[in-house]
DRENTOR-976309 format. One record per residue (C-alpha): y, x, z; residue number from 1. Coordinates in Angstrom, 3 decimals, m for minus. Example, Ala and Ser with C-alpha at 12.3 -4.5 7.8 and 13.67 -1.06 7.14 Angstrom:
2
ATOM,yy,xx,zz,pos
ATOM,m4.500,12.300,7.800,1
ATOM,m1.060,13.670,7.140,2
REM end
This chain:
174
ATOM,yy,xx,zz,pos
ATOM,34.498,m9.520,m39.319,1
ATOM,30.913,m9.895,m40.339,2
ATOM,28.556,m12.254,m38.484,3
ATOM,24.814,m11.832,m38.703,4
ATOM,22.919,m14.824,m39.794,5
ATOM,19.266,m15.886,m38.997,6
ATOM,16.997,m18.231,m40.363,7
ATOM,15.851,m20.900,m38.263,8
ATOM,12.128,m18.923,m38.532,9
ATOM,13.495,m15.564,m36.960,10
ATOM,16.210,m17.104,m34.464,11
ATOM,12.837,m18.994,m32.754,12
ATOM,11.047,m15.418,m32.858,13
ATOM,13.912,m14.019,m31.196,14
ATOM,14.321,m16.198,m28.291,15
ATOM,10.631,m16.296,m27.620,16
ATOM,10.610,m12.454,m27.634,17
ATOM,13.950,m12.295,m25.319,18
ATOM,12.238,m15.140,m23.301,19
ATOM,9.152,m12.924,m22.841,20
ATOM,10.339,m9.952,m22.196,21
ATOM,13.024,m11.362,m19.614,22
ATOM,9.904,m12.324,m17.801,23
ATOM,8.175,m9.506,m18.088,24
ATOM,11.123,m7.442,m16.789,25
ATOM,11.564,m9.337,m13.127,26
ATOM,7.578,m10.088,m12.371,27
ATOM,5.769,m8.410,m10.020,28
ATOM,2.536,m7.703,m8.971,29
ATOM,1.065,m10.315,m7.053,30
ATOM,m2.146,m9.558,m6.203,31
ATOM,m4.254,m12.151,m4.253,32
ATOM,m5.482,m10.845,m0.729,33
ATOM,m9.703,m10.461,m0.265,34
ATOM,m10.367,m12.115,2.837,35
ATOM,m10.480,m9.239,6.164,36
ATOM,m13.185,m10.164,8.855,37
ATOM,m13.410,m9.275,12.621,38
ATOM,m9.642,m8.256,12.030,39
ATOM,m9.484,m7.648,16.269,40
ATOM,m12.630,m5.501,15.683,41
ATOM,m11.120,m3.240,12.946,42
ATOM,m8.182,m2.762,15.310,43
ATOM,m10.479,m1.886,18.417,44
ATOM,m12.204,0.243,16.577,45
ATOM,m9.275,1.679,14.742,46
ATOM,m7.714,2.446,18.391,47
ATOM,m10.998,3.486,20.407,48
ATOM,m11.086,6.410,17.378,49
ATOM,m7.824,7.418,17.706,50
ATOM,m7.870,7.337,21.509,51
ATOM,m11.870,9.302,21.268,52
ATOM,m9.892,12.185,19.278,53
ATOM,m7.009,12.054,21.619,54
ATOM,m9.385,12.522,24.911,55
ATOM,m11.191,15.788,22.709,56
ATOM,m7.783,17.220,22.720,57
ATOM,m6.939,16.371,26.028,58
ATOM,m4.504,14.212,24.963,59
ATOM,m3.679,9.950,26.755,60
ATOM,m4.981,7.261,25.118,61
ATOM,m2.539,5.095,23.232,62
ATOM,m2.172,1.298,24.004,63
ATOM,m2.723,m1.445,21.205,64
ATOM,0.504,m3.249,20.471,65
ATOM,1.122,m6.307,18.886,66
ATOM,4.447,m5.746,17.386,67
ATOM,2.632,m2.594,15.679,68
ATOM,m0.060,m4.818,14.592,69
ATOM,1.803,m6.940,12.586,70
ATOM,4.468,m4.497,11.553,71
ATOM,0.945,m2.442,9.965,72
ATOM,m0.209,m5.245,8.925,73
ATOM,2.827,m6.503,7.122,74
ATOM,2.821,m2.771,5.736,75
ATOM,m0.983,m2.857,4.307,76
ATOM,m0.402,m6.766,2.777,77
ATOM,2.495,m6.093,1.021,78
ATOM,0.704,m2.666,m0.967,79
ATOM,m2.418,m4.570,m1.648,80
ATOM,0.069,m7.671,m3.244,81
ATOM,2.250,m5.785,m4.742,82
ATOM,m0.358,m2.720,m5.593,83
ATOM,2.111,0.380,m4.728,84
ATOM,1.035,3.002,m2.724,85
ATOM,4.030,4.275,0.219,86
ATOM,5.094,4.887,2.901,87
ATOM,8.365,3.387,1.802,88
ATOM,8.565,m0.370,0.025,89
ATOM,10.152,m1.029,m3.299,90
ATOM,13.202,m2.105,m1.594,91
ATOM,13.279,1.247,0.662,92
ATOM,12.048,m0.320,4.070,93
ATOM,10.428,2.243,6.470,94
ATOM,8.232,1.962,9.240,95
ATOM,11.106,1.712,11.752,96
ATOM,12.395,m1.239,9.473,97
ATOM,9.437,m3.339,9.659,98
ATOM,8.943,m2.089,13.310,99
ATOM,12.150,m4.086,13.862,100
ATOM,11.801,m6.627,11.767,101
ATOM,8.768,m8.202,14.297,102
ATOM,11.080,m7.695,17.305,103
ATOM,10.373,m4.145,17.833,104
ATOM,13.294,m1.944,19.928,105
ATOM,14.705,0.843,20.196,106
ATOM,12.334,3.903,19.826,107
ATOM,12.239,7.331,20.428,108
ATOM,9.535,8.218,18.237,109
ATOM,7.914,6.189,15.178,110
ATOM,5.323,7.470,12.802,111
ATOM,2.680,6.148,10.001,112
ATOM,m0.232,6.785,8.537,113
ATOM,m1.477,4.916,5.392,114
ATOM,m4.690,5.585,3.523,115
ATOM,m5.758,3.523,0.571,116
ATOM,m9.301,3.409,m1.107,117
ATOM,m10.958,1.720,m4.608,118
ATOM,m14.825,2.559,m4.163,119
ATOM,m14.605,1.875,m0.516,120
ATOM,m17.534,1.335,1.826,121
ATOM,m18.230,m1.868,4.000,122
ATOM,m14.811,m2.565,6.079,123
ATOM,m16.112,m1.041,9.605,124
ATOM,m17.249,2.124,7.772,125
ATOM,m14.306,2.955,5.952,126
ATOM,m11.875,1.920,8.975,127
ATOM,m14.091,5.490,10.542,128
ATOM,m13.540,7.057,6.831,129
ATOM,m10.069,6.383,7.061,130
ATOM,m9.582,7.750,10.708,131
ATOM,m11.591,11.074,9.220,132
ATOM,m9.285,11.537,6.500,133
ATOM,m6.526,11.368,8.708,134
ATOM,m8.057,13.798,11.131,135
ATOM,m8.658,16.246,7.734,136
ATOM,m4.657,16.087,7.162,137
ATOM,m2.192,18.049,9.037,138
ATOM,0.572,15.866,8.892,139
ATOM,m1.325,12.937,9.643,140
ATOM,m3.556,14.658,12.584,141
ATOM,m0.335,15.603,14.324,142
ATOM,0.288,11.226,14.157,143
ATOM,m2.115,10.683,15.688,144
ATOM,m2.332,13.480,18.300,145
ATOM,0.973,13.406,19.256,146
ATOM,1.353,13.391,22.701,147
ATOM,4.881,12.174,23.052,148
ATOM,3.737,8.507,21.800,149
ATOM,2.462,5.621,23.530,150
ATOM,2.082,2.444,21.515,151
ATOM,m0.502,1.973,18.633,152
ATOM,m0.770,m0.798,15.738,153
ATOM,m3.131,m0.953,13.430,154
ATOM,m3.099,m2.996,10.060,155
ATOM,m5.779,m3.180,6.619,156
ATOM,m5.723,m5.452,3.441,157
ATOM,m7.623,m5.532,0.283,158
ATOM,m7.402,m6.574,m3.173,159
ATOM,m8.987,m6.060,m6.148,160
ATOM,m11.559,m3.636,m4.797,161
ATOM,m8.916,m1.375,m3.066,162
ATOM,m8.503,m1.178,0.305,163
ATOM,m5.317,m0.302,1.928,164
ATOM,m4.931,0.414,6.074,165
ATOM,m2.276,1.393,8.288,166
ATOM,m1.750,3.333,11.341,167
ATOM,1.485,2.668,13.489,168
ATOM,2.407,4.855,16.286,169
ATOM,5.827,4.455,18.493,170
ATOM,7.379,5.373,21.946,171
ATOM,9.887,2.820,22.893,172
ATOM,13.104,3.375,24.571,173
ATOM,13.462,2.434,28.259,174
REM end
């Protein structure tokens, strides 16, 4: 049996180029997080929209909860770090999964909007942009419409000029 040899010269190129590309294969994006103001605002507002196009359909206003909150929130940070666009994470994890994961219960119904932008306007205006996409999209009108929920959470990030938001809607079990 024949064994390949090296010179010192190309063994050294070799294990830097296995050494970089070893790191190259398990790094991931970490983007760092822009700073969101008046976070409470953006949620207010996020809610009194969806609640102002509930009322014009003569639908009930939802209720701002903070299990939603975070679980949006959680949502919008980790596709701003990680700069992936989904309604599912890299590992798989849903809505209902991050839902539970800050103490959420058992639910009837769960549903999720996400919108991302890259030339976006000043935060408060594009929270109302957002919100009129949504409204233009069937799927995502019927979200937030949807008479059968209850429970509202709202979450945005932003990196890199992008900003990412999230709309969480649930009815809990009794």
């Amino acid at each position: 049996m024949r064994s390949l040899l090296f010179s010192a010269p190309i063994r050294i190129c070799l294990v830097a180029l296995f050494a970089v590309c070893a790191g190259c294969a398990t790094q991931t994006a970490d983007n760092p997080l822009g700073r969101v103001v008046n976070l409470d605002a953006l949620r207010n507002e996020a809610l009194s929209l969806v609640n102002e196009a509930r009322a014009a359909q003569g639908v009930p206003g939802l209720q701002m909860s903070g299990q939603l909150n975070a679980a949006a929130q959680d949502h919008a940070e980790d596709m701003a770090r990680r700069d992936f666009y989904s309604h599912r994470s890299p590992e798989r994890q849903d809505v209902a999964d991050r839902f539970r994961a800050r103490g959420g219960g058992p639910w009837w119904i769960i549903a999720e909007n996400i919108a991302q932008c890259i030339s976006c306007a000043p935060m408060a205006e594009q929270v109302r942009r957002f919100q009129q996409g949504w409204m233009n999209s069937p799927g995502h009108r019927r979200n937030i419409l949807d008479p059968r929920v209850r429970s509202f959470g709202f979450g945005i990030a932003t990196t890199g000029g992008k900003i990412y938001a999230v709309q969480t809607f649930v009815t809990e079990r009794e």
